[in-house]
mmCIF file of the C-alpha atoms, coordinates in Angstrom:
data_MODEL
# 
_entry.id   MODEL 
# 
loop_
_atom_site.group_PDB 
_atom_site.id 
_atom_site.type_symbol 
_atom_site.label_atom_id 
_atom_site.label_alt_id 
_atom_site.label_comp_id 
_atom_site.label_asym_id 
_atom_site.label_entity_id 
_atom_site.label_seq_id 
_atom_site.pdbx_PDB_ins_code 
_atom_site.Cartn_x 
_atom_site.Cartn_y 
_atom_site.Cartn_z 
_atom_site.occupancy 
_atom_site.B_iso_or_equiv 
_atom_site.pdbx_formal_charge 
_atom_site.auth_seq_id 
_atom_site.auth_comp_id 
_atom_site.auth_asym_id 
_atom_site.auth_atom_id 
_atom_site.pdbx_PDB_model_num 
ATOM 1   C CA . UNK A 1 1   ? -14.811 -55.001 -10.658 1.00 0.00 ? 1   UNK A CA 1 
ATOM 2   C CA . UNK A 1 2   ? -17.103 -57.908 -11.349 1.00 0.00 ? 2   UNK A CA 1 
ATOM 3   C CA . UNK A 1 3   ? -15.538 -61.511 -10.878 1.00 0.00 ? 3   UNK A CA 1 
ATOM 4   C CA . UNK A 1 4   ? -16.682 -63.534 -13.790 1.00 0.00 ? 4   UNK A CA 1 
ATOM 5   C CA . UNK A 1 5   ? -14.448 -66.323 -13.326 1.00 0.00 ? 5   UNK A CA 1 
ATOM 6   C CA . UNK A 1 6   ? -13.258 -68.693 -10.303 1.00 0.00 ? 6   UNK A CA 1 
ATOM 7   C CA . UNK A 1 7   ? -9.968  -70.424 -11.210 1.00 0.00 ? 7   UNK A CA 1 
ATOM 8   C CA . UNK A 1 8   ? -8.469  -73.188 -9.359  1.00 0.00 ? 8   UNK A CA 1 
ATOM 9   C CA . UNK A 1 9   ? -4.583  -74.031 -9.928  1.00 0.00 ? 9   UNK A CA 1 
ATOM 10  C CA . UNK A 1 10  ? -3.905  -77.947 -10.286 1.00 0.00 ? 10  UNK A CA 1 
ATOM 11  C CA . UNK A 1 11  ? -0.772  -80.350 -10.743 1.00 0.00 ? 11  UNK A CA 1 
ATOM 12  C CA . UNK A 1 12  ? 2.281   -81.791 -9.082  1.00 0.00 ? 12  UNK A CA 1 
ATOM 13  C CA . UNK A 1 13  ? 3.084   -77.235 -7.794  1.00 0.00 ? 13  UNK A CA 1 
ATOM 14  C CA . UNK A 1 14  ? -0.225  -77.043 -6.280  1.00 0.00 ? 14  UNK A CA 1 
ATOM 15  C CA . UNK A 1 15  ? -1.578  -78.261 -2.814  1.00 0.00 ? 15  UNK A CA 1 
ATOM 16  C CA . UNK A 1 16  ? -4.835  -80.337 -2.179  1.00 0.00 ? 16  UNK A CA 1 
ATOM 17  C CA . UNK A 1 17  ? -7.086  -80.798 -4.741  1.00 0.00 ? 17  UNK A CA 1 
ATOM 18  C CA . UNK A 1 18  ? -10.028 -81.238 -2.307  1.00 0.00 ? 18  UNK A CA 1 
ATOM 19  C CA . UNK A 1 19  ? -9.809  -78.219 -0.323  1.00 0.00 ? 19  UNK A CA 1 
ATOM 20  C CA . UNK A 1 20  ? -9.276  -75.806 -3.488  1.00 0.00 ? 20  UNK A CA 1 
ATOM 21  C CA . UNK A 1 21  ? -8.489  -71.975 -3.240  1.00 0.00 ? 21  UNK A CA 1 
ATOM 22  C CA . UNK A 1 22  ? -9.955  -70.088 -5.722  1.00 0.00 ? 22  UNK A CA 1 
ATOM 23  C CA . UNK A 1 23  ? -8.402  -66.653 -7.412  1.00 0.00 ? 23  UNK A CA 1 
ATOM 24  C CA . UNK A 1 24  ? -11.103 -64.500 -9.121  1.00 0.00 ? 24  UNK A CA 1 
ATOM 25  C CA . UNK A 1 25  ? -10.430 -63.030 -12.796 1.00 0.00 ? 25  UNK A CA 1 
ATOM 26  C CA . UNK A 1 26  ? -12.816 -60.292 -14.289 1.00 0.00 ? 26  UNK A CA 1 
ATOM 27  C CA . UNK A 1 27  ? -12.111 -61.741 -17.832 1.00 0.00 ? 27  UNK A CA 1 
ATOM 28  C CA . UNK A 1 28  ? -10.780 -64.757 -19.647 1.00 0.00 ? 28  UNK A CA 1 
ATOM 29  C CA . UNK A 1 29  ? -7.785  -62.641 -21.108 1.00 0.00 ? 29  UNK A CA 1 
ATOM 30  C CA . UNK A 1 30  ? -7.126  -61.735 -17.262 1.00 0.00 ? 30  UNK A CA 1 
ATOM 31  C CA . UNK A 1 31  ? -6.679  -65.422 -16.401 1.00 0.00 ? 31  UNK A CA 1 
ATOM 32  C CA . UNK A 1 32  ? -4.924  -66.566 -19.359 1.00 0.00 ? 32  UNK A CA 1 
ATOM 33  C CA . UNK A 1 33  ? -2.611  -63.734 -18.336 1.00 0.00 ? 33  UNK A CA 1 
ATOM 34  C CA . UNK A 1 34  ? -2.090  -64.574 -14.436 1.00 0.00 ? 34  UNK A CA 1 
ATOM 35  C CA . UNK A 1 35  ? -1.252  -68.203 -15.883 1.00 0.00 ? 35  UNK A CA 1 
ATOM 36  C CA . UNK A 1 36  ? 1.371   -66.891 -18.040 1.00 0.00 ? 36  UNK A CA 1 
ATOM 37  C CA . UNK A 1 37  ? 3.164   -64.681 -15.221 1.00 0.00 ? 37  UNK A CA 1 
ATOM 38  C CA . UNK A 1 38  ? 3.049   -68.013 -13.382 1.00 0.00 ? 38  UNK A CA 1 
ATOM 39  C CA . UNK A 1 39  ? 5.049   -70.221 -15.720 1.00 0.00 ? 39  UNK A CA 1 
ATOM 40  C CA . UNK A 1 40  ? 7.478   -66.961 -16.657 1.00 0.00 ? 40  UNK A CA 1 
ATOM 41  C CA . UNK A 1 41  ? 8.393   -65.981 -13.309 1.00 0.00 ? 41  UNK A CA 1 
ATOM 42  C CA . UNK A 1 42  ? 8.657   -69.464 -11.553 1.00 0.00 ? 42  UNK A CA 1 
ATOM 43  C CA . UNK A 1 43  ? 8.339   -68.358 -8.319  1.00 0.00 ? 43  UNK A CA 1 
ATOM 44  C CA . UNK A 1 44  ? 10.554  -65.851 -7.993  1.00 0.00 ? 44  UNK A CA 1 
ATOM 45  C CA . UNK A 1 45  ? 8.649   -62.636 -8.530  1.00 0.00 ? 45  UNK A CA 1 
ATOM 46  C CA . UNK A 1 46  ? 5.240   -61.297 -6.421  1.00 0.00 ? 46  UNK A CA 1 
ATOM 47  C CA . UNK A 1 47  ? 2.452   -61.889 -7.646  1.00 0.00 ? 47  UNK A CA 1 
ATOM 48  C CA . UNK A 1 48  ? -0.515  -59.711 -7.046  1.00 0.00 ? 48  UNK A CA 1 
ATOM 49  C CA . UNK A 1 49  ? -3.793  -62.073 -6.647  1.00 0.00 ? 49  UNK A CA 1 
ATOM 50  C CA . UNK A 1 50  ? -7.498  -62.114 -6.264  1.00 0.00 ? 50  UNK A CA 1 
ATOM 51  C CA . UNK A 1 51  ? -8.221  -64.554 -3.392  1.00 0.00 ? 51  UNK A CA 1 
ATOM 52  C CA . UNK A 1 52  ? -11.961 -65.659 -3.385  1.00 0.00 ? 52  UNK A CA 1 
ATOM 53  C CA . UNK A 1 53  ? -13.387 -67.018 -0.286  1.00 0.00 ? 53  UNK A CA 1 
ATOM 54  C CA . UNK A 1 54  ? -15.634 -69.528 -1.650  1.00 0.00 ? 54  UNK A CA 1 
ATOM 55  C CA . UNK A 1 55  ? -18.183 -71.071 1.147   1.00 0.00 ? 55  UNK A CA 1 
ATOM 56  C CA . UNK A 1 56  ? -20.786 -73.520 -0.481  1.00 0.00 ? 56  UNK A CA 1 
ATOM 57  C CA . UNK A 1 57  ? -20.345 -72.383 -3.966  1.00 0.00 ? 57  UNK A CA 1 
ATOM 58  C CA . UNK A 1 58  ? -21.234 -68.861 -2.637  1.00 0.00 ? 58  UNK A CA 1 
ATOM 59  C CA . UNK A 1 59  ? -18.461 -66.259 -2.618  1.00 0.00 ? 59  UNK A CA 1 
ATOM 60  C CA . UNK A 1 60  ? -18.270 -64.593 0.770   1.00 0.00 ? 60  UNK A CA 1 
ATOM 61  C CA . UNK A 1 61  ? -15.482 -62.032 0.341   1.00 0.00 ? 61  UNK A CA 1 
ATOM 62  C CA . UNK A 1 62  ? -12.137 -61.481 -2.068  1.00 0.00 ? 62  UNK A CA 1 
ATOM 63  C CA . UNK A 1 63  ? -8.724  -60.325 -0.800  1.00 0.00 ? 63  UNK A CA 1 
ATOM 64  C CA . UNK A 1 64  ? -6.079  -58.725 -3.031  1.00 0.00 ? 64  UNK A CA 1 
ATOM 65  C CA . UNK A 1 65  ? -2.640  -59.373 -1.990  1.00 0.00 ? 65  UNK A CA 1 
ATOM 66  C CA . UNK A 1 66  ? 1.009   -59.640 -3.603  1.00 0.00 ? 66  UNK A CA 1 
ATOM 67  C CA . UNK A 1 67  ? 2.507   -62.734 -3.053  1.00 0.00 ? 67  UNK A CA 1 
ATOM 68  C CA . UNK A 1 68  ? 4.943   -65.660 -4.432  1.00 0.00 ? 68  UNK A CA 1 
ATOM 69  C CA . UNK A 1 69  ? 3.945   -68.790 -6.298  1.00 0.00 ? 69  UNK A CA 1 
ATOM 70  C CA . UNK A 1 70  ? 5.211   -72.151 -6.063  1.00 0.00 ? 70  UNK A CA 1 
ATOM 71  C CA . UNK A 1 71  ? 7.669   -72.405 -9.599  1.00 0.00 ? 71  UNK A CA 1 
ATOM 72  C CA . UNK A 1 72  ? 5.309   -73.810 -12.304 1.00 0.00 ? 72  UNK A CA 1 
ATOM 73  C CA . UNK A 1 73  ? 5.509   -77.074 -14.368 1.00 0.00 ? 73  UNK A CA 1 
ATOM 74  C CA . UNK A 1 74  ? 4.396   -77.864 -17.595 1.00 0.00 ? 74  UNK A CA 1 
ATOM 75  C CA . UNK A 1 75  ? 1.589   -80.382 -15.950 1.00 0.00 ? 75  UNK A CA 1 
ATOM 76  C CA . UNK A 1 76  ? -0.027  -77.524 -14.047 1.00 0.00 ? 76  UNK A CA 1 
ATOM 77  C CA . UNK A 1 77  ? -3.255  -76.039 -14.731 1.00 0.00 ? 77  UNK A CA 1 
ATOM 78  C CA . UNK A 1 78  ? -6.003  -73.786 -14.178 1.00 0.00 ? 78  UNK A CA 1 
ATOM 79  C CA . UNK A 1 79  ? -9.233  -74.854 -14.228 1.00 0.00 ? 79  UNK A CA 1 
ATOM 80  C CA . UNK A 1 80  ? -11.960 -72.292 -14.766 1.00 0.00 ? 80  UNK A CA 1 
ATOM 81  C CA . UNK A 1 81  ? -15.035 -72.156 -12.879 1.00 0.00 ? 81  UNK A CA 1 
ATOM 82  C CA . UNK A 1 82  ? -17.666 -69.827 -14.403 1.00 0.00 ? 82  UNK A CA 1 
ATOM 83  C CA . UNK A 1 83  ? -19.544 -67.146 -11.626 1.00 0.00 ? 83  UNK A CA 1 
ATOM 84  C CA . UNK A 1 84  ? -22.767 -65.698 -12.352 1.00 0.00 ? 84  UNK A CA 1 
ATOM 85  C CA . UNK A 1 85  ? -24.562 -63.576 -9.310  1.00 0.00 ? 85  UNK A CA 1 
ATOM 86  C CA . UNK A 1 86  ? -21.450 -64.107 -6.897  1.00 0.00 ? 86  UNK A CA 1 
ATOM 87  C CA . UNK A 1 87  ? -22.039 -67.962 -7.533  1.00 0.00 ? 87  UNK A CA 1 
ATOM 88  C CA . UNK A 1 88  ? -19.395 -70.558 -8.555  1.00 0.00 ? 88  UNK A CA 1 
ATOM 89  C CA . UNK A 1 89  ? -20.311 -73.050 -10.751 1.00 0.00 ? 89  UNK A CA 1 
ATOM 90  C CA . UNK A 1 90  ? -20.091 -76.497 -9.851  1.00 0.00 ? 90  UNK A CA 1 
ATOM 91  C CA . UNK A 1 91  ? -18.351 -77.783 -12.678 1.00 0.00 ? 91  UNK A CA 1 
ATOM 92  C CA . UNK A 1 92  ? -15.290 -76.349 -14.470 1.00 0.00 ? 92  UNK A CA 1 
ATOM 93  C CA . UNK A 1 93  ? -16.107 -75.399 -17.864 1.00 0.00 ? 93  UNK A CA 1 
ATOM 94  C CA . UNK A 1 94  ? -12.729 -74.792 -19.109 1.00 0.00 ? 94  UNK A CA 1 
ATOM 95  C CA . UNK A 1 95  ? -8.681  -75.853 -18.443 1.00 0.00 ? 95  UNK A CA 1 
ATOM 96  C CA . UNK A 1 96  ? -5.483  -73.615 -19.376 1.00 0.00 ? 96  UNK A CA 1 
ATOM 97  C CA . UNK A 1 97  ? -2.722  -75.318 -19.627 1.00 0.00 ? 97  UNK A CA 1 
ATOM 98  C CA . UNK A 1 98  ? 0.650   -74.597 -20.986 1.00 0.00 ? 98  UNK A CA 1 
ATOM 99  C CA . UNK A 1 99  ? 1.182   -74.859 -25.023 1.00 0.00 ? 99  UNK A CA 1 
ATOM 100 C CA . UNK A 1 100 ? 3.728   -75.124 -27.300 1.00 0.00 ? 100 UNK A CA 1 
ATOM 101 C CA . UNK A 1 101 ? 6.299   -71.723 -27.694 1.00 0.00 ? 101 UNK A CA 1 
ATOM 102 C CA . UNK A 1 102 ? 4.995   -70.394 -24.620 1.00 0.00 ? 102 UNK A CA 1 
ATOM 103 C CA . UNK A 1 103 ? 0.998   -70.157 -25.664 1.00 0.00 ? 103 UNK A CA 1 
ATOM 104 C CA . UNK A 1 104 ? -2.004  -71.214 -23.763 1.00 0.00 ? 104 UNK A CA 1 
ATOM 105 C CA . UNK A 1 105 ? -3.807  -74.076 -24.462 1.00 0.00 ? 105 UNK A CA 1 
ATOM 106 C CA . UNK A 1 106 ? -7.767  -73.986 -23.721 1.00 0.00 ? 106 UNK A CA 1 
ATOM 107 C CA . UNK A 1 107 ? -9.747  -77.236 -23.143 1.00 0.00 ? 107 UNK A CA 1 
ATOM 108 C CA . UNK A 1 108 ? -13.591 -77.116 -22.989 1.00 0.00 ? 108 UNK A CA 1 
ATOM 109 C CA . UNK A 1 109 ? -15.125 -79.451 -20.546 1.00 0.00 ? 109 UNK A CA 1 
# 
């Protein structure tokens, strides 16, 4: 399992936007699909995540565990941080957010 991608959750659900956590996806398809669990099951189903523990833009370990998520609102995104060697990015380089009919919107940075 190679982590391609960091993602950081944002909006009014989500805690501090300075101390981000991180969850690790292998593929773009794999985050777009973690981010559509979150707004169907608002909260009230686990949740199986990738935590990344991200120290200085290096990542120093991942942890898999099954969890809840804070319910979802149509302001919350994910912003996608792109990993190459076990590095994360500094800069996003793309944001999922929540489309029309239940889709995914992707913004490019």
């Amino acid at each position: 399992m190679t982590i391609k991608y960091a993602g950081v959750y944002t909006g009014p659900s989500y805690g501090n936007p300075w101390d981000p956590s991180f969850e690790g996806f292998t593929s773009l398809a794999e985050a777009e699909q973690r981010f559509r669990e979150r707004q169907e099951t608002s909260g009230t189903w686990r949740l199986n995540v990738r935590n990344l523990n991200v120290a200085h833009g290096i990542i120093t370990s991942t942890a898999e565990e099954s969890t809840y998520w804070p319910a979802t609102t149509p302001e919350d995104t994910i912003e996608l941080y792109r990993v190459f060697d076990g590095e994360v990015a500094g800069e996003p380089f793309l944001r999922l957010s929540a489309g029309p009919r239940g889709g995914i919107v992707r913004e490019n940075y």
